[in-house]
mmCIF file as Biopython writes it, N, C-alpha, C and O atoms, coordinates in Angstrom:
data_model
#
loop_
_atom_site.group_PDB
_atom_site.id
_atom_site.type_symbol
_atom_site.label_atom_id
_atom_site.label_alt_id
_atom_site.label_comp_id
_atom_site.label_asym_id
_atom_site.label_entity_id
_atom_site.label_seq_id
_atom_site.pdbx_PDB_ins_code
_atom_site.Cartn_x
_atom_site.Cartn_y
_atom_site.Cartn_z
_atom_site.occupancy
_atom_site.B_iso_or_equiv
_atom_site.auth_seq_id
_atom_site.auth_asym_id
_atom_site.pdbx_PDB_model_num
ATOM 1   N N  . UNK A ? 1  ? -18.409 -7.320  -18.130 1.0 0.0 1  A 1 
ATOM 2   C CA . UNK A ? 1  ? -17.617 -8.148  -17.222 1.0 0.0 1  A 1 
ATOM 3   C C  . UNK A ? 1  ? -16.155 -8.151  -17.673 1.0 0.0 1  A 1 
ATOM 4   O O  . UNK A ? 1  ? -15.277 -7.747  -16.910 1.0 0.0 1  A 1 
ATOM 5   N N  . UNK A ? 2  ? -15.871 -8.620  -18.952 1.0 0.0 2  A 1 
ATOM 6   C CA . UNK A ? 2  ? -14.907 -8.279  -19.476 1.0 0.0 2  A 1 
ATOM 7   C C  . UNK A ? 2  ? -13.820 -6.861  -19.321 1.0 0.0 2  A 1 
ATOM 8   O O  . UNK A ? 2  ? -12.596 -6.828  -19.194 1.0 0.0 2  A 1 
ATOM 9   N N  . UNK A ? 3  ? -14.488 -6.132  -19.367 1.0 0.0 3  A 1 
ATOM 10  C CA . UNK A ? 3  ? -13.737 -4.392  -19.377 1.0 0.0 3  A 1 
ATOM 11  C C  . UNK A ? 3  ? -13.851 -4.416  -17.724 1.0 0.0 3  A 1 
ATOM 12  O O  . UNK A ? 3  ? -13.876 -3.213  -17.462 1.0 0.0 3  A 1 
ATOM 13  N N  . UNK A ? 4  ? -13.913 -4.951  -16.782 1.0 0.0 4  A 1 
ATOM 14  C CA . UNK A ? 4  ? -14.095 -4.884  -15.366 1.0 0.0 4  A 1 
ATOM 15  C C  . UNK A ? 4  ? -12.542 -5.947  -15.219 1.0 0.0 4  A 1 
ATOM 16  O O  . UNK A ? 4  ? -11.449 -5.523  -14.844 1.0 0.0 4  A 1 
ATOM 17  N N  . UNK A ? 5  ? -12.764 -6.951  -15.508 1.0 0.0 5  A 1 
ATOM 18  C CA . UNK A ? 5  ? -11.699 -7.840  -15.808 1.0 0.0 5  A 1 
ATOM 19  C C  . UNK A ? 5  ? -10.263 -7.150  -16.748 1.0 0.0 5  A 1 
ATOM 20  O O  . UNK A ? 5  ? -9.052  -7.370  -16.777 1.0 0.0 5  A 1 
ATOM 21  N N  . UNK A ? 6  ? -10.749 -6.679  -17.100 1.0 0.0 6  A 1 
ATOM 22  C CA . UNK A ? 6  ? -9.365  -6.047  -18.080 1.0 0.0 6  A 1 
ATOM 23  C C  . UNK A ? 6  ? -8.597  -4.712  -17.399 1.0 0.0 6  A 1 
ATOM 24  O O  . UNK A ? 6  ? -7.402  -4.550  -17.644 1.0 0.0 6  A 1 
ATOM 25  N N  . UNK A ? 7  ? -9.230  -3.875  -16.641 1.0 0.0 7  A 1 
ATOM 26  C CA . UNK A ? 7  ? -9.122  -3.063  -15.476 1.0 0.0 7  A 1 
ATOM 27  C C  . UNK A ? 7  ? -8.599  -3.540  -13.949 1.0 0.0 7  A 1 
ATOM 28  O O  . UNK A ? 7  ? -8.402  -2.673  -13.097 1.0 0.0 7  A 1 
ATOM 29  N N  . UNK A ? 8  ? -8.427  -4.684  -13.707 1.0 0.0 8  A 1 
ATOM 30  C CA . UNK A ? 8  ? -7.945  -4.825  -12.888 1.0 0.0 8  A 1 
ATOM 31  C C  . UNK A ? 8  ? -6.704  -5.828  -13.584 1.0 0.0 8  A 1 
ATOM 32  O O  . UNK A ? 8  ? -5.516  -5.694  -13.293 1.0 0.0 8  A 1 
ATOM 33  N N  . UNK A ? 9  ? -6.964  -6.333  -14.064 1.0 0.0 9  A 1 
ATOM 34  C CA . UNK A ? 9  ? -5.390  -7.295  -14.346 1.0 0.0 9  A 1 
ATOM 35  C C  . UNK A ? 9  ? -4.209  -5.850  -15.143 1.0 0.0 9  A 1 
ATOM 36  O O  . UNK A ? 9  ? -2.979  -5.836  -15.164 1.0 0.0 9  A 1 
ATOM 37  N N  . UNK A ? 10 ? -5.097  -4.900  -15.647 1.0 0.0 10 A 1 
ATOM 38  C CA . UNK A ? 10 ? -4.411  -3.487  -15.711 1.0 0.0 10 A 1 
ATOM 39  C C  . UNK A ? 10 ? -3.739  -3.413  -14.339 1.0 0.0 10 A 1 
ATOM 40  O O  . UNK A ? 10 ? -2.597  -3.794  -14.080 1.0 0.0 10 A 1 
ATOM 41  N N  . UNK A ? 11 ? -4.904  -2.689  -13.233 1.0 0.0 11 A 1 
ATOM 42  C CA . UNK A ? 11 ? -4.237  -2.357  -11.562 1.0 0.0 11 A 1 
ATOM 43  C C  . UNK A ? 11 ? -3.159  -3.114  -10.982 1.0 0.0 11 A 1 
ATOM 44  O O  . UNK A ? 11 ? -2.269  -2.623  -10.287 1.0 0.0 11 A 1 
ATOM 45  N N  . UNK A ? 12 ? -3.292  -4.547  -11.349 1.0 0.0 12 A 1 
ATOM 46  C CA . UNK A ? 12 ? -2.849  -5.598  -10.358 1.0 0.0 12 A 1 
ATOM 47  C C  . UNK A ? 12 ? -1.285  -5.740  -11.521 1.0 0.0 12 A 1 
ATOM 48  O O  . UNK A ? 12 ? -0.367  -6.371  -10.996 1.0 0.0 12 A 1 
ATOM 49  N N  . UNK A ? 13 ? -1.087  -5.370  -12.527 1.0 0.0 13 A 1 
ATOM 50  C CA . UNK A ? 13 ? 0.061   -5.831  -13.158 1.0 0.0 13 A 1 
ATOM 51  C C  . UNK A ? 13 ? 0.235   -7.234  -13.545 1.0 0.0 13 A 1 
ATOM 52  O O  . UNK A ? 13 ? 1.210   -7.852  -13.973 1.0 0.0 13 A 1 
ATOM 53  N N  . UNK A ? 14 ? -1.299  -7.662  -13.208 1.0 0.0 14 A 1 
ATOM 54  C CA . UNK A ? 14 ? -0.750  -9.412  -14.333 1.0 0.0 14 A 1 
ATOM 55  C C  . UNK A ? 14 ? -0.484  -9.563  -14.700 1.0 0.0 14 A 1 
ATOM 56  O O  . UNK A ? 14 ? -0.203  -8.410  -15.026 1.0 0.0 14 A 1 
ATOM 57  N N  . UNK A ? 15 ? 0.176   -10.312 -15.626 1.0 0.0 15 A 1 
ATOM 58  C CA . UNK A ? 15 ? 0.790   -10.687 -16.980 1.0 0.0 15 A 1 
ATOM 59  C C  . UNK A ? 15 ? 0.852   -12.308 -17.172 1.0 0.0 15 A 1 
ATOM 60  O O  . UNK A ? 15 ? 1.315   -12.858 -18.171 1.0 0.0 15 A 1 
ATOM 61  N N  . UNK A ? 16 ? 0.322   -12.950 -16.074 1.0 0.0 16 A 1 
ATOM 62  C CA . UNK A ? 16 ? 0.568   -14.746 -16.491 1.0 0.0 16 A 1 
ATOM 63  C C  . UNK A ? 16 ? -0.595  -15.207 -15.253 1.0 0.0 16 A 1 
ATOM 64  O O  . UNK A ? 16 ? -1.178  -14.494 -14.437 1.0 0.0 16 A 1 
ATOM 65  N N  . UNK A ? 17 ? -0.671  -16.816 -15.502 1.0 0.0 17 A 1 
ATOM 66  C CA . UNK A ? 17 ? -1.648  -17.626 -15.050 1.0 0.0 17 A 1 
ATOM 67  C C  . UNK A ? 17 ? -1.013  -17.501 -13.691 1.0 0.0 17 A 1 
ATOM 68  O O  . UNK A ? 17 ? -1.913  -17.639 -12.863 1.0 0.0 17 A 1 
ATOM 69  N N  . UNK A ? 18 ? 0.287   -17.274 -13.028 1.0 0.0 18 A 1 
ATOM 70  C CA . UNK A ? 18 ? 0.543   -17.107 -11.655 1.0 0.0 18 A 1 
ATOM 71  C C  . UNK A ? 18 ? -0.294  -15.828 -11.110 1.0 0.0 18 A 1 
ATOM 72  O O  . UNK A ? 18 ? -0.476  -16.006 -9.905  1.0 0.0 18 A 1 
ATOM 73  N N  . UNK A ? 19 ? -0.673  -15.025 -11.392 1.0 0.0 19 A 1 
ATOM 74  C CA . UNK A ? 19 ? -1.167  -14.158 -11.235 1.0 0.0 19 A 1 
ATOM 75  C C  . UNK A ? 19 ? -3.109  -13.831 -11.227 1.0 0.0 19 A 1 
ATOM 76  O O  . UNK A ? 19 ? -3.684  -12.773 -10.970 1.0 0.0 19 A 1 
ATOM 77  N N  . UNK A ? 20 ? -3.688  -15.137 -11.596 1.0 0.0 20 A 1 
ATOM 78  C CA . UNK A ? 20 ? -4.987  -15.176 -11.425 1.0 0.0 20 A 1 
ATOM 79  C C  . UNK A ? 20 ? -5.453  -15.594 -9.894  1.0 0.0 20 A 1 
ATOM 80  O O  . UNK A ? 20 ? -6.551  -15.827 -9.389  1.0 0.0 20 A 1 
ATOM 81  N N  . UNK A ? 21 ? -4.954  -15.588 -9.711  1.0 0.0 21 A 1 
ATOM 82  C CA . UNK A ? 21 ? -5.649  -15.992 -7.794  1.0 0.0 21 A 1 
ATOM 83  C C  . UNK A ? 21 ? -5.957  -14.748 -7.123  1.0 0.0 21 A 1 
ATOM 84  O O  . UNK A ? 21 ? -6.966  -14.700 -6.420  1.0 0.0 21 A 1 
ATOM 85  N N  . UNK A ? 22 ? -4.783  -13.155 -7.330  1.0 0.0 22 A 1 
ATOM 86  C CA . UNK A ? 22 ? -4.788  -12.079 -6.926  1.0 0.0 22 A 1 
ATOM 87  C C  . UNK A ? 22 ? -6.339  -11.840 -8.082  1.0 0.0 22 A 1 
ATOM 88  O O  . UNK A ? 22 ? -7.501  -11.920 -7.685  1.0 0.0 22 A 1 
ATOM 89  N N  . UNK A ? 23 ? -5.882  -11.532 -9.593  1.0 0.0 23 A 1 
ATOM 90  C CA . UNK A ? 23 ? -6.882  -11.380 -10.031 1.0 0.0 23 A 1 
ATOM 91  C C  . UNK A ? 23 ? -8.180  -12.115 -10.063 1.0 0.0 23 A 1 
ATOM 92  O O  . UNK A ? 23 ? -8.984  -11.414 -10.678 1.0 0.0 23 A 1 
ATOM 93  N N  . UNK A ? 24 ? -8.816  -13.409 -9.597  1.0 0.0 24 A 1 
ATOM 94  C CA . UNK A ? 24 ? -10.115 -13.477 -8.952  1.0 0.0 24 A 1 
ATOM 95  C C  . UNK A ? 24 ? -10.762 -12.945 -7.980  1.0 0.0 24 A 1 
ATOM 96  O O  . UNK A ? 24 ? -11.948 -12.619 -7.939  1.0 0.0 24 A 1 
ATOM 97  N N  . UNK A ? 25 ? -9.317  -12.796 -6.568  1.0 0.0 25 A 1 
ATOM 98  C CA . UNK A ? 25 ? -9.665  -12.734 -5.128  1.0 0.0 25 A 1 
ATOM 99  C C  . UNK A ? 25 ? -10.456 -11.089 -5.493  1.0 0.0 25 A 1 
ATOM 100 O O  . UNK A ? 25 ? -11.534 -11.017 -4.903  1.0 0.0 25 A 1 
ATOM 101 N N  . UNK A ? 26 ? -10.087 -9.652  -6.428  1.0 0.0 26 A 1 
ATOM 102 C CA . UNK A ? 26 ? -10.373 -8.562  -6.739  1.0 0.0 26 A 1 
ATOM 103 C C  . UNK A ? 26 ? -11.747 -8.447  -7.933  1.0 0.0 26 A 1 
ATOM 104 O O  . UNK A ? 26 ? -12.573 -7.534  -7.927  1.0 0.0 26 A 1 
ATOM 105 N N  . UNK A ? 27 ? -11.733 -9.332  -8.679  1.0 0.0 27 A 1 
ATOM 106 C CA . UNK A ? 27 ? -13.040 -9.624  -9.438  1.0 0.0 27 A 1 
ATOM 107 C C  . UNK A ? 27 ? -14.108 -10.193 -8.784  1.0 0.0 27 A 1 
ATOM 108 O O  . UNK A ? 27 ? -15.065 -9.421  -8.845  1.0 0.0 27 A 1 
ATOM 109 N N  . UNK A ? 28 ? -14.397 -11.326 -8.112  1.0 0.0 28 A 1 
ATOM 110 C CA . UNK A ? 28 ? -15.126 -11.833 -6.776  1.0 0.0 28 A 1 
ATOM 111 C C  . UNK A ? 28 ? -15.639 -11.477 -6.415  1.0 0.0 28 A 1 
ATOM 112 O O  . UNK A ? 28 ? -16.808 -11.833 -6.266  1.0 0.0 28 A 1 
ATOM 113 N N  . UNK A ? 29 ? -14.730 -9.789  -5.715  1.0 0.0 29 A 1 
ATOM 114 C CA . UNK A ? 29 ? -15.588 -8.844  -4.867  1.0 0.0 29 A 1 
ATOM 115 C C  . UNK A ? 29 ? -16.781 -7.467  -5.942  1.0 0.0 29 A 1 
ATOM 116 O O  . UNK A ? 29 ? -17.947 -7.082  -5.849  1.0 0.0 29 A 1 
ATOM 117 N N  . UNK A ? 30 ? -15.521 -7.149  -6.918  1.0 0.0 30 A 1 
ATOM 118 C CA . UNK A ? 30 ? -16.221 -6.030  -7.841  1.0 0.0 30 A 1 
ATOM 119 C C  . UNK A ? 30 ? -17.411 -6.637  -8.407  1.0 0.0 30 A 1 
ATOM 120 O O  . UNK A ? 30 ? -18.211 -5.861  -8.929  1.0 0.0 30 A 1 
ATOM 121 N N  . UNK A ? 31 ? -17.776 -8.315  -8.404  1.0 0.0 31 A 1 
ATOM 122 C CA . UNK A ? 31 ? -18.660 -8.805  -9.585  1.0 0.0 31 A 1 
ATOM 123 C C  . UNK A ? 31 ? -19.634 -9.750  -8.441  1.0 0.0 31 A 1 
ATOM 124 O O  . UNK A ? 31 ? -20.302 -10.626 -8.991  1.0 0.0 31 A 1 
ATOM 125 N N  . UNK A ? 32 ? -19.712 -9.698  -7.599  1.0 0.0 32 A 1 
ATOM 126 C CA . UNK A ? 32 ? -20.411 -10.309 -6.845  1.0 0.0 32 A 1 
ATOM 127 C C  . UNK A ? 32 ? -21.770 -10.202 -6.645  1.0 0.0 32 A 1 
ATOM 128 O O  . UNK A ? 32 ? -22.268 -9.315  -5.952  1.0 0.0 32 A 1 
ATOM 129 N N  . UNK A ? 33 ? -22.512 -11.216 -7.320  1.0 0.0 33 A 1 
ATOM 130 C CA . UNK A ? 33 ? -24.037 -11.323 -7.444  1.0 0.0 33 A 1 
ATOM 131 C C  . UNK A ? 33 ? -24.353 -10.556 -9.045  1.0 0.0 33 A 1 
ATOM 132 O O  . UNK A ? 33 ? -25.461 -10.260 -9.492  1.0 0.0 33 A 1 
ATOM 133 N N  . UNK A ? 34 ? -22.886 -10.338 -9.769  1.0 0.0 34 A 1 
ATOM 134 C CA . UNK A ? 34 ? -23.130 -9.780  -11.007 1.0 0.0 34 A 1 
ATOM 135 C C  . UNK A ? 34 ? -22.766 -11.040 -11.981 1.0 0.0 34 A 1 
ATOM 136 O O  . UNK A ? 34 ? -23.577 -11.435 -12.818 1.0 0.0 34 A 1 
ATOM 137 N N  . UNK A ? 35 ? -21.784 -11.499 -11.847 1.0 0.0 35 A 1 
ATOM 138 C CA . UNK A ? 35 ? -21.448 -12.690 -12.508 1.0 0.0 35 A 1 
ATOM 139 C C  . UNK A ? 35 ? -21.274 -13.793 -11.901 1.0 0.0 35 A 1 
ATOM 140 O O  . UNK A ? 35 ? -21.054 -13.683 -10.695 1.0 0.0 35 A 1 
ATOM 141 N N  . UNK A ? 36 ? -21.304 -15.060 -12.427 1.0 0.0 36 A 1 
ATOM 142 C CA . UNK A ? 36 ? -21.066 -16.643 -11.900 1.0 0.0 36 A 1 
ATOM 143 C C  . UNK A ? 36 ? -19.159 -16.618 -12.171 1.0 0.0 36 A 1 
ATOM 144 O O  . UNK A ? 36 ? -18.445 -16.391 -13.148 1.0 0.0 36 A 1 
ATOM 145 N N  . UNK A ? 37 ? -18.949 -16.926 -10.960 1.0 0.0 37 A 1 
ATOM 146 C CA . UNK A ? 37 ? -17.437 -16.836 -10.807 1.0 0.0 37 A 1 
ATOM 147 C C  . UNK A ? 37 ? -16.764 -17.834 -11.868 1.0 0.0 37 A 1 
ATOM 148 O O  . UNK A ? 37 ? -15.655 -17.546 -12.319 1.0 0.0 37 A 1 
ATOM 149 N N  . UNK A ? 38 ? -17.611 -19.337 -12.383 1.0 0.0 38 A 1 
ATOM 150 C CA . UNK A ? 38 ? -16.790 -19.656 -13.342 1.0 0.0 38 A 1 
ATOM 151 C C  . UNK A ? 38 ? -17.072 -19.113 -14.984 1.0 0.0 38 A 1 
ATOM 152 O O  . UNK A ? 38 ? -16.588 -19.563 -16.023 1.0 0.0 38 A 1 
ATOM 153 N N  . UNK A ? 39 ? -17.736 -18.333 -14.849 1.0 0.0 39 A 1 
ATOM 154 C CA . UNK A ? 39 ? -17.405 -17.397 -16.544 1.0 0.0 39 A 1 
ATOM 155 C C  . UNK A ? 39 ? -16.354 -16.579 -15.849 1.0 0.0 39 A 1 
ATOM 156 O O  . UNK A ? 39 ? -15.258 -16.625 -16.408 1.0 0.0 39 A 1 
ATOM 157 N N  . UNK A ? 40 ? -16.447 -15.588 -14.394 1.0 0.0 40 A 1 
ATOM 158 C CA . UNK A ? 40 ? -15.036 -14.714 -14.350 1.0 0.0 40 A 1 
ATOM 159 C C  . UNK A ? 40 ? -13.854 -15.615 -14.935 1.0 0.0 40 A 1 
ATOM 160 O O  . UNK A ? 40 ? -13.115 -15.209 -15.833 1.0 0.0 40 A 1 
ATOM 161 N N  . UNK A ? 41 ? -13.746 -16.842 -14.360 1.0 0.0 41 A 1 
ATOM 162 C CA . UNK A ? 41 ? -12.422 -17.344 -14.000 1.0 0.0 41 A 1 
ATOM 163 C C  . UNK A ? 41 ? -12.157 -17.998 -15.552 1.0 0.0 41 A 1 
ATOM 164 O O  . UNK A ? 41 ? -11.056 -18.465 -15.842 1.0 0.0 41 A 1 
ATOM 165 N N  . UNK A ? 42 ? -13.307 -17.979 -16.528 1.0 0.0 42 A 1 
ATOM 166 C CA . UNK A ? 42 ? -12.878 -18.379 -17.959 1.0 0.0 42 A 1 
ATOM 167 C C  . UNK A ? 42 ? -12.330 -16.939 -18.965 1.0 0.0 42 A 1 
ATOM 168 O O  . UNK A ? 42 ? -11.721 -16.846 -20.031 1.0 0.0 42 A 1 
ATOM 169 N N  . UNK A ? 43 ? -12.764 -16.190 -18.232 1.0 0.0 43 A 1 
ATOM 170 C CA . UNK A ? 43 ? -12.588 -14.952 -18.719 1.0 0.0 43 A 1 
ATOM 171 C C  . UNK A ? 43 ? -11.397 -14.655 -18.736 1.0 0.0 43 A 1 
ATOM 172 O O  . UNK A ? 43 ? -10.650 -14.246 -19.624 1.0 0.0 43 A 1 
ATOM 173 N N  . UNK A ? 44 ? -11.219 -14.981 -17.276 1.0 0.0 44 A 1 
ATOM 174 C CA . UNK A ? 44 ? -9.149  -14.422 -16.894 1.0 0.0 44 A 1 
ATOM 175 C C  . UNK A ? 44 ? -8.351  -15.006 -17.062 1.0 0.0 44 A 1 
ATOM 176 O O  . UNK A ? 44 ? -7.217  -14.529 -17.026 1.0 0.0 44 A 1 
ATOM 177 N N  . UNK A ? 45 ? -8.634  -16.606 -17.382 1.0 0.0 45 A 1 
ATOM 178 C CA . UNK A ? 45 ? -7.575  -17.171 -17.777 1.0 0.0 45 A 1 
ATOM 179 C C  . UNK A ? 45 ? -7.553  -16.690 -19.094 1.0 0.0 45 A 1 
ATOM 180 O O  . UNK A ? 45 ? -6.608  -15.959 -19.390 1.0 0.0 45 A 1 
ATOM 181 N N  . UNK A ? 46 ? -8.710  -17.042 -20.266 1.0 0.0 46 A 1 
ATOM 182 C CA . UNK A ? 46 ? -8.678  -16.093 -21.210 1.0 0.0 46 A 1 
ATOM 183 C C  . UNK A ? 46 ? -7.122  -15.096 -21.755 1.0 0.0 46 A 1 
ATOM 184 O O  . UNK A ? 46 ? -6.096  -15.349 -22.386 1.0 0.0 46 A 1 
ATOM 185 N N  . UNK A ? 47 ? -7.622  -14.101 -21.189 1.0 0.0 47 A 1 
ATOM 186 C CA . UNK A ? 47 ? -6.671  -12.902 -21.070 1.0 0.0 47 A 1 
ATOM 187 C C  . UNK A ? 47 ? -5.365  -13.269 -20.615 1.0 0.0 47 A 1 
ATOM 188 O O  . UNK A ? 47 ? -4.331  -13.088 -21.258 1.0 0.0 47 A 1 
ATOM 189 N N  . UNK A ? 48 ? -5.460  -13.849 -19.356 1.0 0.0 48 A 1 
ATOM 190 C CA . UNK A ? 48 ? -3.835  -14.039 -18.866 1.0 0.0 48 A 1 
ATOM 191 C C  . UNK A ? 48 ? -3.168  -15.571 -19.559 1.0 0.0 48 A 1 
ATOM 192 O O  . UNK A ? 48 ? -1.987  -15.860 -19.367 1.0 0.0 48 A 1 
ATOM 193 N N  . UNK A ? 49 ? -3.883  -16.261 -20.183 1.0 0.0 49 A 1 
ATOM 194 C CA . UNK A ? 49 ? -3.317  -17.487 -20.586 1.0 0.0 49 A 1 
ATOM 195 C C  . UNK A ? 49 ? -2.730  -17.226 -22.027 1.0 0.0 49 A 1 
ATOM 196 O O  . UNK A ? 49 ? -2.167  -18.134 -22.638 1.0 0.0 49 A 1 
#
């Protein structure tokens, strides 16, 4: 989940917590029925926080 998450905040050019809404709305779809959206969303703040 992680390396899926780290691949797109790569694509998307994140770099800060303004930038997790693009990066959920793109994880959501890639992880859907794979992960519970609040581990994604602990994940990405994670990384982008």
């Amino acid at each position: 989940i992680q390396a899926i998450i780290n691949k797109i905040i790569a694509d998307t050019g994140a770099s800060s917590m303004k930038d997790m809404g693009k990066v959920m709305g793109m994880a959501s779809k890639q992880l859907a029925g794979k992960a519970d959206n609040k581990i994604v969303s602990n994940i990405v703040r994670t990384l982008l926080g």
